[in-house]
N, C-alpha and C positions, 0 to 999 in steps of 0.2 A: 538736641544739637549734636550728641555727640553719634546718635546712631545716622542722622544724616552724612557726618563724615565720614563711618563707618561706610555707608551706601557706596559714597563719591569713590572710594579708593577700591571696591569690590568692582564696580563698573568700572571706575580705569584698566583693573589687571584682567579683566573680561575681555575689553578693546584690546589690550595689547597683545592676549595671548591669540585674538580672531585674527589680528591683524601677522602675530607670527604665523599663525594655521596656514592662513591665506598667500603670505609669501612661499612656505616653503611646498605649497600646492603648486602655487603658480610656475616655479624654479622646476619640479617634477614636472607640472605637464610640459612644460618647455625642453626640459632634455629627454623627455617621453618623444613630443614629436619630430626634435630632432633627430634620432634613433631611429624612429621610423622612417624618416625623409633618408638619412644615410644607408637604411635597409634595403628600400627600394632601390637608390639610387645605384648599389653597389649592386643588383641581381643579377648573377650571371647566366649565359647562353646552355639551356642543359646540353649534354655530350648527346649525341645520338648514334645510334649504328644500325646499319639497315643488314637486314638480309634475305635475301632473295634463293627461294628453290623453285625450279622447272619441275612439275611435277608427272604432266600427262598430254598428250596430243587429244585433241577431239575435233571434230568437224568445222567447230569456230575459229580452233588456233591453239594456240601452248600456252595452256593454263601453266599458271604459277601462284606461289604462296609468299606475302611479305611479312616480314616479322620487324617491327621497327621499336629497336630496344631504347627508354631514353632516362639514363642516368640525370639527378636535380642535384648539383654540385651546394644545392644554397640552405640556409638553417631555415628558412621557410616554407611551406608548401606552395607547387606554380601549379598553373592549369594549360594545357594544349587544348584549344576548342575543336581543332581537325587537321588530318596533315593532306594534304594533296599530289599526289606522288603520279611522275608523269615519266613512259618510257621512250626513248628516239635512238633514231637510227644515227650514223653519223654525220648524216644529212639533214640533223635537227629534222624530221616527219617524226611526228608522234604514230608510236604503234600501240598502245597502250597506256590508259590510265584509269586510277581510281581513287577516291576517298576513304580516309580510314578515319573514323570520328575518334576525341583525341579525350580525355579526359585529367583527374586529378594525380599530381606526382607528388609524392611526400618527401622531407626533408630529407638531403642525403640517401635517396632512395632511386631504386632502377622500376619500372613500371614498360611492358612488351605491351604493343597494340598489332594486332593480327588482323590479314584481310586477306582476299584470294581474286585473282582475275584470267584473262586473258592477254594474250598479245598477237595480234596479225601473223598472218604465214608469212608474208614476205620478211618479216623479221627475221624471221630463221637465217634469213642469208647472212645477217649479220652478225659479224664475230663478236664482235662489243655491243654492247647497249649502251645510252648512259639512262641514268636513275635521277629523277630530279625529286629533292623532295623538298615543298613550301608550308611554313604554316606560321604560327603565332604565339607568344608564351603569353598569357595574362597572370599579372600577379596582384592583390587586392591585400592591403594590410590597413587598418585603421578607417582612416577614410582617405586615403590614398592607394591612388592606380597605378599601374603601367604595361603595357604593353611592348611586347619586342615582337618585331619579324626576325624567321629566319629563313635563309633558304642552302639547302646541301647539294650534292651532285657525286655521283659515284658510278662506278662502270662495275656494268652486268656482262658476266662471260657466257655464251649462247654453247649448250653442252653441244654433244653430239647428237645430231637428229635419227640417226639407227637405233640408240639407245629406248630412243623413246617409240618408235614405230611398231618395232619389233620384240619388245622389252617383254620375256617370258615369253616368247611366241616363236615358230618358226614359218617358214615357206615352204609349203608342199611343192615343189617344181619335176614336171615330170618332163622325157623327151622322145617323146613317139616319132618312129621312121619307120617306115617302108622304102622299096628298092622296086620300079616297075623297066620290063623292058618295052625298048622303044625303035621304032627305023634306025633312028640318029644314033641311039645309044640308050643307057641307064638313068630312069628317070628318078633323083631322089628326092624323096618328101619328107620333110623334118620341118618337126612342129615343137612346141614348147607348151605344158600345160601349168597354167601361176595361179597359187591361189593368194588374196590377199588376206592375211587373218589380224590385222589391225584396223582400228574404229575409223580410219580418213581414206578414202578414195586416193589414186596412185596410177601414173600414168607409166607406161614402159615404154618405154622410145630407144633410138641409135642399135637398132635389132640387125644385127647382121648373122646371119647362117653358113657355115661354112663345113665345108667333106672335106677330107683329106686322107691321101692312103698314107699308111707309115711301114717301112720298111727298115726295120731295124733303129738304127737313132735317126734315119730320116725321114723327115715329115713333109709331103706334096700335096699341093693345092691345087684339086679337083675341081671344084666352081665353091661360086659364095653369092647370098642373094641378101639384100638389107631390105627392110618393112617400114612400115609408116607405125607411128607413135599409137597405141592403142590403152584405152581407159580402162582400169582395175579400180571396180568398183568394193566399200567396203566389205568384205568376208563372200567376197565372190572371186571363182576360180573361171581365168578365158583360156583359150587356145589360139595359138597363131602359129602358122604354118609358112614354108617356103618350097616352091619346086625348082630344082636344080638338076636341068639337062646334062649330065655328063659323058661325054662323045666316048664309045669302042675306046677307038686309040686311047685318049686321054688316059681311058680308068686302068688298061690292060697293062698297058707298054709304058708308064711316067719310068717305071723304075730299069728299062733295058730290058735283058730276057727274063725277068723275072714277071710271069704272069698276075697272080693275086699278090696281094700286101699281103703282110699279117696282121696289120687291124684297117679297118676303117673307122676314123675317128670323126666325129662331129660335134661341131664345134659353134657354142653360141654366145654372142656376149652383145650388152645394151647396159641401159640405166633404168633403173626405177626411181622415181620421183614424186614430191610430193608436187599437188598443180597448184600453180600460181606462182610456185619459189625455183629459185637456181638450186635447190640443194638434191643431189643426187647421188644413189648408193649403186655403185657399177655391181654388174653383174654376169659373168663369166662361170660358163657352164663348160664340161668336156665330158663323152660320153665317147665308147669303143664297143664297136660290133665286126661280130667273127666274119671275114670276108667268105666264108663258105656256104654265107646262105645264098652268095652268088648261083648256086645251082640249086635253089629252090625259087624264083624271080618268079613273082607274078608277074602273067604276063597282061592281064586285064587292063 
């Protein structure tokens, strides 16, 4: 008898202490999932900062390199699945875009995702860019999700297009003349020789040619002849020429009794360009030759 009482009071304090186990489990899992529901609920938008370098001209367009830093302000780790970065003009036209695949950020922590593309030539015309960039945070804790969009926007300043054309490189430009006699007068030939020594094709247009005698600080306009726009092809050097009838009188007598100048100057100026864009590098040339080869004139 007595050990069956024994039993009954062993199995009660069995019950009660299952029964405390199990409350103060329950009470934990309970502020367990609360905790996680507030965790999620509070996760903030990570910081992000983009950056953007123009690195190089090539045949496609003006590559560039993005570097998209993205600071996790939260005590938990998020994940970016991909970001979608998209470049325009200010006329919203996309001139460029790419995907940069996104991965894991750890707590409190800054994580760079890198990618490299192109952007259209006509963008060059444009002084600003804007920068759009889209993607998504997922965060996974327990057996609880969420999900955030975000989306950023920031403005790309478009460098200097000579910089990159010509960057370590020069222009051989050369300016061949000759001097023929003629019925009328002095026939002169002035030509320009360009070579292009950068990797993009390049158009030389607004060519105008111009002589002139100079006598002391004054400078007289002989003739002048302007060209049609001619193609410079990549690491190829053209020639373009102008002939310029200049009448006896004109060349002799501009300056009163004074026969020859003392220089004859020649004079060329246009733009080079890259084709398809407005963007253009003027180009102005001046060259002086001894008026004395007047009495060496082929006459051929």
């Amino acid at each position: 008898m007595k050990n069956k009482i024994l039993n009954n009071r062993i199995l009660k304090i069995f019950l009660v202490i299952i029964i405390l186990i199990s409350i103060i489990l329950f009470g934990y899992f309970v502020i367990n999932i609360t905790s996680v529901k507030e965790t999620i609920e509070n996760i903030k938008i990570p910081e992000i900062n983009v950056e953007a370098d123009f690195e190089k001209l090539t045949d496609e367009g003006l590559e560039y390199s993005i570097n998209v830093n993205v600071f996790n302000p939260n005590n938990i780790e998020i994940k970016i699945t991909e970001f979608s970065i998209a470049l325009k003009t200010d006329k919203n036209k996309v001139v460029g875009s790419l995907s940069i695949k996104g991965g894991i950020i750890k707590p409190e922590s800054t994580s760079t995702f890198k990618s490299k593309s192109e952007i259209l030539f006509e963008a060059i015309d444009a002084e600003i860019l804007k920068l759009t960039i889209n993607g998504e945070v997922v965060v996974k804790l327990s057996n609880f999700n969420k999900n955030l969009s975000f989306s950023i926007e920031t403005k790309v300043i478009i460098p200097d297009i000579a910089d990159f054309i010509f960057k370590n490189k020069t222009i051989d430009i050369e300016i061949p003349a000759q001097f023929k006699l003629r019925v009328k007068g002095i026939l002169g030939i002035v030509g320009v020789k360009i070579f292009n020594p950068s990797e993009i094709p390049l158009v030389l247009k607004n060519v105008i040619f111009r002589i002139y005698r100079v006598d002391e600080n004054k400078k007289t306009l002989l003739g002048e002849q302007d060209m049609n726009p001619d193609d410079i092809s990549t690491k190829e050097q053209i020639y373009v020429n102008a002939e310029i009838l200049i009448p006896f009188r004109k060349f002799f007598f501009s300056a009163g009794l004074k026969f020859l100048p003392d220089w004859i100057m020649l004079e060329i100026e246009g733009n080079l360009s890259i084709a398809g864009t407005r963007q253009i590098i003027p180009l102005s040339i001046k060259a002086y030759v001894d008026p004395h080869l007047i009495r060496r004139l082929d006459k051929t």
